[in-house]
C-alpha positions as protocol buffer text, in pm:
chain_id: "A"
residue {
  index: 1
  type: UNK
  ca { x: 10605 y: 10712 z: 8290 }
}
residue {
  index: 2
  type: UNK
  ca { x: 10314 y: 10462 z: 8162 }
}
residue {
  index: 3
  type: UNK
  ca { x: 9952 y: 10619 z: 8077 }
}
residue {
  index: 4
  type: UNK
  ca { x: 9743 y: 10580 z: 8376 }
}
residue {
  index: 5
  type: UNK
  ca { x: 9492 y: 10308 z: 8320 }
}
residue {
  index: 6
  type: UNK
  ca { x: 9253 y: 10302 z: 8619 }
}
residue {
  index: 7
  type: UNK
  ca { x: 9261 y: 10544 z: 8873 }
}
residue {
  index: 8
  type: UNK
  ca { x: 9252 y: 10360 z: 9187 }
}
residue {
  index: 9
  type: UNK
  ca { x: 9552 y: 10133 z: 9362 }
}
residue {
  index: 10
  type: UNK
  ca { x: 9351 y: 9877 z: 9623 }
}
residue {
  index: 11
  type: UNK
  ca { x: 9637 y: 9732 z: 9878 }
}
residue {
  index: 12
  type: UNK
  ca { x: 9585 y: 9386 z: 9928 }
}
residue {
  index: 13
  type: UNK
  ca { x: 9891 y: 9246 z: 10059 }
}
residue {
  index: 14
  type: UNK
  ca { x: 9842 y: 9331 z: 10486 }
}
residue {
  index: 15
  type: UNK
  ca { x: 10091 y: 9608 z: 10472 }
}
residue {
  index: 16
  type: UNK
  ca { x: 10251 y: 9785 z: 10162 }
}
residue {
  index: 17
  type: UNK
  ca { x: 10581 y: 9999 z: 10231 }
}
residue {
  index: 18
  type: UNK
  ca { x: 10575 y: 10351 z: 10052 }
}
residue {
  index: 19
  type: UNK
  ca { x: 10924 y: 10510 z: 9967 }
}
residue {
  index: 20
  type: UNK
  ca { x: 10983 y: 10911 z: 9883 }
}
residue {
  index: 21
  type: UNK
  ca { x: 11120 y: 10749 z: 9508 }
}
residue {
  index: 22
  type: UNK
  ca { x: 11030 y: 10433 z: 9310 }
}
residue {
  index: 23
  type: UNK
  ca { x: 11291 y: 10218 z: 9399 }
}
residue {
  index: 24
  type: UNK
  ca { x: 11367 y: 10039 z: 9747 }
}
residue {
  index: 25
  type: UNK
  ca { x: 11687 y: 10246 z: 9826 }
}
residue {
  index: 26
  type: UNK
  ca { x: 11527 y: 10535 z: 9865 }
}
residue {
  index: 27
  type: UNK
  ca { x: 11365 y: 10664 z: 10204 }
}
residue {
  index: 28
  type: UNK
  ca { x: 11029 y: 10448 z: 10322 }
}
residue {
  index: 29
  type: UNK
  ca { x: 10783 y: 10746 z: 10414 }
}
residue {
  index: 30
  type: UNK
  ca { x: 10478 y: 10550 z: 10566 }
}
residue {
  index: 31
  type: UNK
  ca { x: 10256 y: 10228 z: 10444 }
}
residue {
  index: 32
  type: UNK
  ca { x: 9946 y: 10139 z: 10315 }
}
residue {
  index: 33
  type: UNK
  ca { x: 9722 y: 9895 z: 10442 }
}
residue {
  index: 34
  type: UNK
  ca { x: 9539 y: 9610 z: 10338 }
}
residue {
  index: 35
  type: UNK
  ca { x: 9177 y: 9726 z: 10229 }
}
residue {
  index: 36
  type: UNK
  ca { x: 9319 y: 10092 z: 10185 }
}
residue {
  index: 37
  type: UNK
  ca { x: 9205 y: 10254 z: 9836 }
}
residue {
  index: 38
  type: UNK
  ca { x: 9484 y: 10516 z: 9715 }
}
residue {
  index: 39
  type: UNK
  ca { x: 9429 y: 10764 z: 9402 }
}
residue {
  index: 40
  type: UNK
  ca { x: 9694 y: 10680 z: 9139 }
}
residue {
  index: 41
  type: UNK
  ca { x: 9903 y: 10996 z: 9042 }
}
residue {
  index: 42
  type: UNK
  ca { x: 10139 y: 10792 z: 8835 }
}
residue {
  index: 43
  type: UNK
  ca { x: 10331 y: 10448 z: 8739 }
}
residue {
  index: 44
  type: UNK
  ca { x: 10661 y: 10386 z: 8662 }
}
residue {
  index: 45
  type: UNK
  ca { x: 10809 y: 10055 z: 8540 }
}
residue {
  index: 46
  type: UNK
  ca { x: 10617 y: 9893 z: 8837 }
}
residue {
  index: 47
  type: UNK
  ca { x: 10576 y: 10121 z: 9082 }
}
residue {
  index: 48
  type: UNK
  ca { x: 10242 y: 10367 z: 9168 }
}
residue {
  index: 49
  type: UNK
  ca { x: 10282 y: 10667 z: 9263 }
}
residue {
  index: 50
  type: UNK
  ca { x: 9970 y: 10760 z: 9482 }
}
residue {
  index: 51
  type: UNK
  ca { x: 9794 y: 11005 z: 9736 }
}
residue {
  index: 52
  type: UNK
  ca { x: 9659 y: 10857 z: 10075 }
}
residue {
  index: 53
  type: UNK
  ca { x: 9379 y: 10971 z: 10206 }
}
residue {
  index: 54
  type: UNK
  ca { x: 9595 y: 11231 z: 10465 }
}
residue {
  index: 55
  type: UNK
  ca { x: 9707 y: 11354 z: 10149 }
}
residue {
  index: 56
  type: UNK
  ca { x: 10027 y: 11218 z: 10192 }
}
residue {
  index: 57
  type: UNK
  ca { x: 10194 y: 11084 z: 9848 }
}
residue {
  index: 58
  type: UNK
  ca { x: 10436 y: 10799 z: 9780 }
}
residue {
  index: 59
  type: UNK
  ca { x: 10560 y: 10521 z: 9567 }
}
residue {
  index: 60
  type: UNK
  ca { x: 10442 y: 10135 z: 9635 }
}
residue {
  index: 61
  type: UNK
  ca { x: 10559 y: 9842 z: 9419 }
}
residue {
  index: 62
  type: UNK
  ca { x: 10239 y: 9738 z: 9200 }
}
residue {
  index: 63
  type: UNK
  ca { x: 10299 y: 9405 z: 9363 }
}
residue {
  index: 64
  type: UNK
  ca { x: 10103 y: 9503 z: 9685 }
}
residue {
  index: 65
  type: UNK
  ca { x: 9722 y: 9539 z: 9522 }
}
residue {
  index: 66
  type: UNK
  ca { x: 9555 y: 9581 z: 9238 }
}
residue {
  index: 67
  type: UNK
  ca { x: 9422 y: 9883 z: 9013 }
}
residue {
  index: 68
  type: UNK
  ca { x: 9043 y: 9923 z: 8996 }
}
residue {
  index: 69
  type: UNK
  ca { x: 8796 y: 10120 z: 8841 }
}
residue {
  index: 70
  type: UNK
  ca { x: 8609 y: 10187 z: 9159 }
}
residue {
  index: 71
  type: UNK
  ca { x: 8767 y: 10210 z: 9520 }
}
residue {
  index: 72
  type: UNK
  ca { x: 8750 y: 9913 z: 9779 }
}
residue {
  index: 73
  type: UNK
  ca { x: 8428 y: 9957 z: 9944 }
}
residue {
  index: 74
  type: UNK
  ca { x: 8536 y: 9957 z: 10322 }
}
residue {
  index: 75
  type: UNK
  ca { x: 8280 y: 10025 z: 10593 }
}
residue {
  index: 76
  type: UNK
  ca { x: 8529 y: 9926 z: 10916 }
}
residue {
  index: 77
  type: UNK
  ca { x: 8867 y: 9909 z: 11051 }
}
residue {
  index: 78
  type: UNK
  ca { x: 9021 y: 9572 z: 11257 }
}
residue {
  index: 79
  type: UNK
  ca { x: 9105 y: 9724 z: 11552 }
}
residue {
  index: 80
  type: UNK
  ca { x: 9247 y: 9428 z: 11798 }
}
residue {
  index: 81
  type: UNK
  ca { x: 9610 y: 9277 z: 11705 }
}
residue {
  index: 82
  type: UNK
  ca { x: 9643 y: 8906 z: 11562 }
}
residue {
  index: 83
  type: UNK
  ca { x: 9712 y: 8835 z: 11209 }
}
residue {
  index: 84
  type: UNK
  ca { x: 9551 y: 9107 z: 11018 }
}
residue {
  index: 85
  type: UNK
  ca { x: 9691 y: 9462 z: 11097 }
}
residue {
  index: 86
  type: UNK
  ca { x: 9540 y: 9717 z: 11346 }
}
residue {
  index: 87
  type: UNK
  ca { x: 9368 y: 9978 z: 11107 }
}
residue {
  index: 88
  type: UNK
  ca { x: 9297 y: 9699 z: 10799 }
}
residue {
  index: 89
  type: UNK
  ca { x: 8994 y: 9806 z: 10620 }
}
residue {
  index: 90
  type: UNK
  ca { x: 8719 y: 9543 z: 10545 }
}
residue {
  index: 91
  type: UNK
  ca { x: 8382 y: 9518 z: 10414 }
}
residue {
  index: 92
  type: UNK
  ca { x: 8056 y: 9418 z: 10663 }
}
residue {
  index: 93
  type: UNK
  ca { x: 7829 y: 9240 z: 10487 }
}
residue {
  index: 94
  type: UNK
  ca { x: 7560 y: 9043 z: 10715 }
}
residue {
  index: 95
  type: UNK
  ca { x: 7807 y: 8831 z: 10907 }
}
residue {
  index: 96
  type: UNK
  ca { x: 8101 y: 8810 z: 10690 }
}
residue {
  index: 97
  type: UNK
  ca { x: 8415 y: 9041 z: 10707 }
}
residue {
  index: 98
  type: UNK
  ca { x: 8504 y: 9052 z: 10298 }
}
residue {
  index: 99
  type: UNK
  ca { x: 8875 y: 9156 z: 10292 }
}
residue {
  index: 100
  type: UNK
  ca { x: 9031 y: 9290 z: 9954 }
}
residue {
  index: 101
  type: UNK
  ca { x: 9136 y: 9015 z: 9809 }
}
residue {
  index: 102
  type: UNK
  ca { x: 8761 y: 8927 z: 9790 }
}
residue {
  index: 103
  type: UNK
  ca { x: 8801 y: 8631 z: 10123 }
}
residue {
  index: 104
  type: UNK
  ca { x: 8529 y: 8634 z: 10356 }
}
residue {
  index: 105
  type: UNK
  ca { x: 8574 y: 8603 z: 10702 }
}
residue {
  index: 106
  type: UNK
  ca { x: 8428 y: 8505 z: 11029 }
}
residue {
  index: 107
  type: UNK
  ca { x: 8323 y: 8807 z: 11287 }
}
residue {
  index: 108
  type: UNK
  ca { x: 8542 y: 8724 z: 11580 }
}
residue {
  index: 109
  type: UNK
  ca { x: 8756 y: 9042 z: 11488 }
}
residue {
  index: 110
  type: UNK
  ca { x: 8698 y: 9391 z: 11649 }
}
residue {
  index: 111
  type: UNK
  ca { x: 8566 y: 9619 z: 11423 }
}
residue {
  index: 112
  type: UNK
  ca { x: 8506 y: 9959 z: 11417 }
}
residue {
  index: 113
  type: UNK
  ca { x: 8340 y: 10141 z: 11118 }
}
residue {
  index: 114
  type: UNK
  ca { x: 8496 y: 10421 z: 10919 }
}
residue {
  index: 115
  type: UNK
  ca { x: 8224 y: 10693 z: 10953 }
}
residue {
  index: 116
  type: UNK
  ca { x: 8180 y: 10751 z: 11317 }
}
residue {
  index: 117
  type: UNK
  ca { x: 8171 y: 11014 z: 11585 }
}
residue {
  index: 118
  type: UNK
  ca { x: 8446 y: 11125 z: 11735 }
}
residue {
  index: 119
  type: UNK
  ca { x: 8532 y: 11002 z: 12089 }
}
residue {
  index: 120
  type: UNK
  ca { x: 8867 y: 11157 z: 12224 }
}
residue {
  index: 121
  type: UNK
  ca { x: 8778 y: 10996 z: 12544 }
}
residue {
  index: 122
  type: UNK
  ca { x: 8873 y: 10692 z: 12409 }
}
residue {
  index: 123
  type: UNK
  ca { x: 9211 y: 10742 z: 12252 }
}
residue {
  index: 124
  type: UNK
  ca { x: 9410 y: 10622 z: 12585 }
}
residue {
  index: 125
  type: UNK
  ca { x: 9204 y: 10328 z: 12596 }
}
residue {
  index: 126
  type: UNK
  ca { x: 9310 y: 10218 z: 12223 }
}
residue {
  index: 127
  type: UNK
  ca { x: 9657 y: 10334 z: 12302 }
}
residue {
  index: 128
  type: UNK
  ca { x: 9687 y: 10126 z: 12571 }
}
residue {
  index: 129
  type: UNK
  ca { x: 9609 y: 9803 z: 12387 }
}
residue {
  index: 130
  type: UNK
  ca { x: 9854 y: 9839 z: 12162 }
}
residue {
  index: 131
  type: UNK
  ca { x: 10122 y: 9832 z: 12426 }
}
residue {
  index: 132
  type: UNK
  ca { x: 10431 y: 9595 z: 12306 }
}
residue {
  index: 133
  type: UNK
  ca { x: 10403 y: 9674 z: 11918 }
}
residue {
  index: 134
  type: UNK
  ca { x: 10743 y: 9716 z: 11771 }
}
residue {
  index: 135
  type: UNK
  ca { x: 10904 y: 10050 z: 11639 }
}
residue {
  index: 136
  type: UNK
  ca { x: 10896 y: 10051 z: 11282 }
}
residue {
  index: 137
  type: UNK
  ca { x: 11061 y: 10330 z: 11074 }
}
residue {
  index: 138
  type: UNK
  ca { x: 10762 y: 10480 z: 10858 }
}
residue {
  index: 139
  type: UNK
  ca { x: 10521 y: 10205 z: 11019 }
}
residue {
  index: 140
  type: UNK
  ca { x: 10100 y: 10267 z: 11110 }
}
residue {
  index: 141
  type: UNK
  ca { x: 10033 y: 9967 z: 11161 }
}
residue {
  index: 142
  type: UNK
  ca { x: 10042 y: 9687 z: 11507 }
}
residue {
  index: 143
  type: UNK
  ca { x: 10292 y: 9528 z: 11304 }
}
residue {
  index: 144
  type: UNK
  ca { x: 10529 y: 9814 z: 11344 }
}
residue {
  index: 145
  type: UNK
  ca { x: 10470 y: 10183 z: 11427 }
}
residue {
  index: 146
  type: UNK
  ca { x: 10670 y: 10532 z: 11356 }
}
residue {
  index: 147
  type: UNK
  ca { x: 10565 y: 10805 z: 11649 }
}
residue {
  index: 148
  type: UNK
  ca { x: 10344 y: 11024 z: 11432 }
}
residue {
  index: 149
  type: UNK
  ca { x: 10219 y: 10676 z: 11242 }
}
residue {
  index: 150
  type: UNK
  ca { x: 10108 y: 10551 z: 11617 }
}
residue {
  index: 151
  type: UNK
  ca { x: 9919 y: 10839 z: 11664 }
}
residue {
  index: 152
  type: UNK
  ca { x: 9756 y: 10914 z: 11331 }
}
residue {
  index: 153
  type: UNK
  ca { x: 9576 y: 10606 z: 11348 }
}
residue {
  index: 154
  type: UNK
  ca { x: 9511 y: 10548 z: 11708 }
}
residue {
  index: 155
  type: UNK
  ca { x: 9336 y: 10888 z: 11621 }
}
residue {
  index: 156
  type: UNK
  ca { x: 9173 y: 10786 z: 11358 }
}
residue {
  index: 157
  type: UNK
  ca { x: 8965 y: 10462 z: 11523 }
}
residue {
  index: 158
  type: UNK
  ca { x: 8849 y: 10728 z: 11798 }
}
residue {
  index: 159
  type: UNK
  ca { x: 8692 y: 10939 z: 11498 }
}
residue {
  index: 160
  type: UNK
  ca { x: 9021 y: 11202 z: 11503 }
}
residue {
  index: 161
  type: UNK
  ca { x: 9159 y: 11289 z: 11135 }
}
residue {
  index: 162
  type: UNK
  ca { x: 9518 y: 11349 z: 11155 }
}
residue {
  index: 163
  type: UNK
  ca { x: 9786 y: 11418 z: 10926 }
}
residue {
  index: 164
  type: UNK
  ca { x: 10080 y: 11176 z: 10886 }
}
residue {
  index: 165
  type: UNK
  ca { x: 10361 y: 11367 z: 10985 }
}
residue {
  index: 166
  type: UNK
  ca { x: 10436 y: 11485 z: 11351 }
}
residue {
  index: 167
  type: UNK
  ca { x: 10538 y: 11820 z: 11243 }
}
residue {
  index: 168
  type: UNK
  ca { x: 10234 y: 11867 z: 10967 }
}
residue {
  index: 169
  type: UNK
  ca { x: 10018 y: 11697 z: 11304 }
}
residue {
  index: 170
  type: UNK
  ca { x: 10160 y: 11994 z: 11511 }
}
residue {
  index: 171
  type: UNK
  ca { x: 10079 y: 12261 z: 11216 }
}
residue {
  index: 172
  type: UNK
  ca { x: 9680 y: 12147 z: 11244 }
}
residue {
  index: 173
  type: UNK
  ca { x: 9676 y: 12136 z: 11618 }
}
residue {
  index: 174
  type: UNK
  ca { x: 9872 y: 12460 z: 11680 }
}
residue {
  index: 175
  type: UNK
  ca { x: 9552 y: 12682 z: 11757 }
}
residue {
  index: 176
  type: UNK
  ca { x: 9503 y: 12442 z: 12027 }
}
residue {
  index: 177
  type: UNK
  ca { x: 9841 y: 12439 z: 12252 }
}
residue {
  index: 178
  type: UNK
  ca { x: 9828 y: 12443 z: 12631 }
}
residue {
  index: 179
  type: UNK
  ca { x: 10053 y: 12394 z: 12865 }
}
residue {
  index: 180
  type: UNK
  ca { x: 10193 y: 12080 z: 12944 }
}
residue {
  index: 181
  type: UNK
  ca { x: 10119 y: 12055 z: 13328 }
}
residue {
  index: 182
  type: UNK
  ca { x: 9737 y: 12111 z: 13217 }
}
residue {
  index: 183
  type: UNK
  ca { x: 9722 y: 11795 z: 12971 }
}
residue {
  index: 184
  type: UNK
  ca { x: 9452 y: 11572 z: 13012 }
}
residue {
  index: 185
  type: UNK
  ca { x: 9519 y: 11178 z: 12919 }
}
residue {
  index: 186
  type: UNK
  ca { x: 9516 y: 11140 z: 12565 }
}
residue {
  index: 187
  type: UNK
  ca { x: 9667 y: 11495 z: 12507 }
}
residue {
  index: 188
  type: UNK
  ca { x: 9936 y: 11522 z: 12244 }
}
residue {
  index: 189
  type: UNK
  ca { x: 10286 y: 11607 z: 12378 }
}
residue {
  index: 190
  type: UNK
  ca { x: 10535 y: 11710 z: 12063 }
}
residue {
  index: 191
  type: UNK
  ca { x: 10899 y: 11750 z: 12138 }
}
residue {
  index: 192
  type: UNK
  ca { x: 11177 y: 11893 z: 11884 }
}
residue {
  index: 193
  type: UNK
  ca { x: 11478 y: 12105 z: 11926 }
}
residue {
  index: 194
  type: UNK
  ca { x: 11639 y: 12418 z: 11741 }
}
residue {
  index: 195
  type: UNK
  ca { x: 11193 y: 12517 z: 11663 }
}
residue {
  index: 196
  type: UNK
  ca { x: 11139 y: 12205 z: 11472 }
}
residue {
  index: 197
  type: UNK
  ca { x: 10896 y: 11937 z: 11616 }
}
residue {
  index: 198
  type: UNK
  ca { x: 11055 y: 11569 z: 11574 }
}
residue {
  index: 199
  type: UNK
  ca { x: 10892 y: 11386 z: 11747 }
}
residue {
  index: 200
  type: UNK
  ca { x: 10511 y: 11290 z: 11950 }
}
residue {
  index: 201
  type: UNK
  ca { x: 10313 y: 11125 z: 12175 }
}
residue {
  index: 202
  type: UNK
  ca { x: 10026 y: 11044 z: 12401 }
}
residue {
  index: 203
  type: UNK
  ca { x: 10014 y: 11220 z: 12748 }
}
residue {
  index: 204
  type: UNK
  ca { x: 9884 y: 10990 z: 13040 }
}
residue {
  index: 205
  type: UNK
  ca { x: 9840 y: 11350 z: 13182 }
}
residue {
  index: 206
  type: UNK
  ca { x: 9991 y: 11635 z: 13292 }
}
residue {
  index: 207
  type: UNK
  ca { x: 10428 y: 11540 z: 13182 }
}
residue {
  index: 208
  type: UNK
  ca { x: 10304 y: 11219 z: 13163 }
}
């Protein structure tokens, strides 16, 4: 293990795979995003280990940002698909969109900003528009998403924090279970088997 020199890993690269080990046979977990500022628990012969903001900890290959002093200083998300990721953080400044790696951009992306009400209303809505991503193992991102991944961060853009796990998404939500015929759209269904939830989704309502 190397002595930690700055506290803060700032993903630059669009998406960064995290794996439950540093090296690339082990299990990928989730991903970081471009813009996203992780706390730095560790480093290890070029890998970070670091703690999301869900709390959820991995290793990422040192490759995929840069260590700073000071976290990235996001104020919105990219919300439409193209060729940034759904849920990149950038900067607002005036009219420019400043990315991580310190480019400025044009505003014909769809922002939203990071501090906002919430607005469950709207989670089917964003859902929806995401329709045709692929499935990604450990993805949260329109480039590829897991289940719980998909709806951590659809949650998020409507104001909704999550965790990133279905079952640890279940273990927050589980003072608020109805039943299923009563769902509204934009209800969570979970499914499992033998008591252990596996797996989750939108409802369009009711079953749906």
């Amino acid at each position: 293990m190397l002595k930690i020199q700055k506290p803060w890993f700032i993903v630059v690269a669009p998406v960064a795979p995290a794996y439950a080990e540093p090296n690339f046979n082990s299990a990928k977990v989730t991903e970081a995003i471009s813009g996203e500022s992780v706390q730095i628990l560790a480093q290890n012969r070029g890998w970070v280990r670091v703690e999301q903001d869900d709390g959820y900890k991995s290793w990422i290959r040192d490759f995929y940002g840069r260590f700073d002093d000071d976290p990235f200083p996001a104020t919105h998300m990219i919300i439409n698909r193209g060729n940034f990721p759904f849920g990149m953080r950038v900067e607002l400044i005036r009219e420019n969109i400043i990315t991580a790696d310190g480019k400025a951009h044009s505003l014909d992306l769809k922002l939203k900003p990071l501090i906002q009400k919430s607005d469950p209303d709207g989670i089917l809505e964003i859902s929806q528009n995401l329709r045709g991503c692929p499935y990604r193992w450990g993805g949260k991102t329109s480039f590829g998403f897991d289940c719980s991944g998909f709806v951590q961060m659809v949650c998020l853009v409507a104001g909704i924090k999550l965790p990133r796990d279905s079952l640890q998404q279940f273990e927050v939500l589980n003072d608020y279970i109805i039943d299923g015929k009563t769902a509204k759209p934009g209800d969570l269904h979970f499914f499992g088997k033998n008591g252990k939830v596996t797996h989750v989704g939108f409802s369009t309502g009711g079953w749906g």
